[in-house]
N, C-alpha and C positions, 0 to 999 in steps of 0.2 A: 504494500500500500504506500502511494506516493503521500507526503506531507508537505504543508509550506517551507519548511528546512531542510528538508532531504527532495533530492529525487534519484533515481536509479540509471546509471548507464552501461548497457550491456557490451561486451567486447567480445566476440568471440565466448568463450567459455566463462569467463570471469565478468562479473559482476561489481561495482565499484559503487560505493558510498558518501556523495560527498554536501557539506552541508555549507549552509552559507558562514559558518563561522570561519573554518577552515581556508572558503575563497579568498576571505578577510585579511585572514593571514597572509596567504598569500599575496594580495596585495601591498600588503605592508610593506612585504620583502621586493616584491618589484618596487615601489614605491623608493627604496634603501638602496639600491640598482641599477635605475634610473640613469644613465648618463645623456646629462644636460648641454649642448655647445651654445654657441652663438651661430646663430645661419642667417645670412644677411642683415636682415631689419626684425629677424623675431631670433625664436628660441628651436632646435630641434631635440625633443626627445626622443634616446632609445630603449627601449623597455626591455628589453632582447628578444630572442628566439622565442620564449615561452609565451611572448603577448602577443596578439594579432590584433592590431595592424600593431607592428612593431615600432615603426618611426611615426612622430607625431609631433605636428609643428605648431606651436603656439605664440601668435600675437602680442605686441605690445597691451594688445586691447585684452588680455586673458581670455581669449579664443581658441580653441584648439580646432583642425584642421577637419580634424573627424568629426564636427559638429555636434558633440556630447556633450550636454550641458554641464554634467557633474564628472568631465574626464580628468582623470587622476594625472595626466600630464600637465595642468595648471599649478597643481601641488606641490609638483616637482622644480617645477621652472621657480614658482615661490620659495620652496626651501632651496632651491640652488642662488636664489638671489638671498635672501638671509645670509646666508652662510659663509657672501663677499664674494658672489660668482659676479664674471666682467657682464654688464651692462650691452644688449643690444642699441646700435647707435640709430639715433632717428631719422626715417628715412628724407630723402630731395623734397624738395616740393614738385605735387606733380607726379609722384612717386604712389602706386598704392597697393598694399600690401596684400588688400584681400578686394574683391570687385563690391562696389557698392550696391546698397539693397534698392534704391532709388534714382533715376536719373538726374543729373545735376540741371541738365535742359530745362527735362518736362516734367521733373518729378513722377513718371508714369515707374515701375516698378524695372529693374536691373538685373542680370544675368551675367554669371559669371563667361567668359569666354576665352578660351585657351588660344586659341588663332590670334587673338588681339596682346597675346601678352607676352613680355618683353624681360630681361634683365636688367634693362636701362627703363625702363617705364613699371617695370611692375605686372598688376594683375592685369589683363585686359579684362572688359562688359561690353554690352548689350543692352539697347534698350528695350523693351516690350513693344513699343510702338514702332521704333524708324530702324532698330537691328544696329547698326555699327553707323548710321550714321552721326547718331548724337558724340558717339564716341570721339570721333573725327573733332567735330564742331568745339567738344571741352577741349580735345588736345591741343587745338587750333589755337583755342584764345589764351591757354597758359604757354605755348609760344607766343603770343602776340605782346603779352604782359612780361613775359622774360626777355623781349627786343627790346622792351621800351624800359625796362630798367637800364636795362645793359645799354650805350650806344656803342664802342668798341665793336668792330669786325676782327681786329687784330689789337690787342692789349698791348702798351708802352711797357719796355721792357728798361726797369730802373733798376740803380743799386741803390737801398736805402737802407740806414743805421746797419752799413757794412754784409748785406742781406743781397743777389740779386734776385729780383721778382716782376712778377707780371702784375703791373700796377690797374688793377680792373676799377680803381675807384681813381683813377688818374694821375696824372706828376703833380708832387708836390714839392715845395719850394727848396728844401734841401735833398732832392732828387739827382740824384747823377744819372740822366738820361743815355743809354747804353739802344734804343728803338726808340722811335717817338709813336709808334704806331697808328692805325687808322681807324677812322670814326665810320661808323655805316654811313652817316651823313654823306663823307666824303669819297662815295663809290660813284662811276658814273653809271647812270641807272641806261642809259637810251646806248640805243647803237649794240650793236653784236659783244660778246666779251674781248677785251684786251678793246677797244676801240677808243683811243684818243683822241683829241680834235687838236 
């Protein structure tokens, strides 16, 4: 007779008994196990061989991958950060870790999409309504917004306080000018490329 504590599973010949105190346990001990890294912008947990899914990647936002609301690799990643584990660093702007539930457009509801996703961008989505083109449209205008902070096509290349660097906020007064570099401003837009007047 099965119980809420026990249930029966047969193997062949043998018979096995196990209860949820015991699973408990065993959790505990994978839990103790656990090896935690840093994987790009989150955490990767590995449970080992005994657990399935064995890797499990959890979020700055305490999300884990597998979509388990009470998955024990959050726990991990927690007592790994307790414990003075190194910090996942925070991602680009523009950068997204996991596809959003919402479109940023139309607000119409999001889909995760593997074809749209990138190393250098992150997750790709999907909108419900227009598919990939909303996608386009947001990436579009966080390039538009990244032109217009930036104007640099080619960053002034200075030595400062004995440093050489690429001056992306521009020469300043005690700058040993090493490139004086060019401004988007100062491209010529009309005419074929390399076209000079």
């Amino acid at each position: 007779m099965k119980t809420a504590t026990q249930s029966k599973h047969s193997r062949g010949d043998r018979n096995t008994t196990i209860s949820l105190t015991e699973v408990k346990v065993d959790l505990n001990k994978v839990l103790q196990d656990a090896i935690v890294v840093v994987n790009q912008y989150g955490y990767t947990v590995d449970f080992g061989p005994t657990v399935k899914p064995r890797l499990h990647s959890v979020g700055k936002d305490k999300h884990c991958s597998c979509k388990s609301a009470d998955c024990p690799a959050v726990s991990a990643v927690a007592d790994y950060l307790r414990k003075g584990g190194e910090r996942a660093p925070e991602p680009p702007t523009g950068f997204l870790v996991a596809a959003p539930e919402t479109c940023p457009i139309c607000n119409s509801s999001a889909y995760f999409d593997p074809k749209m996703s990138s190393k250098y961008r992150g997750a790709g989505w999907g909108c419900s309504k227009t598919g990939t083109r909303h996608y386009f449209a947001w990436r579009t205008e966080l390039a538009r917004t990244d032109l217009a902070a930036n104007p640099w096509r080619f960053p002034p290349v200075v030595v400062r306080e004995g440093m050489q660097l690429n001056a992306w906020d521009g020469i300043l007064e005690n700058d040993v000018v090493l490139y004086p570099g060019v401004l988007r401003a100062d491209l010529v837009t009309e005419g074929p490329i390399g076209y000079l007047e």
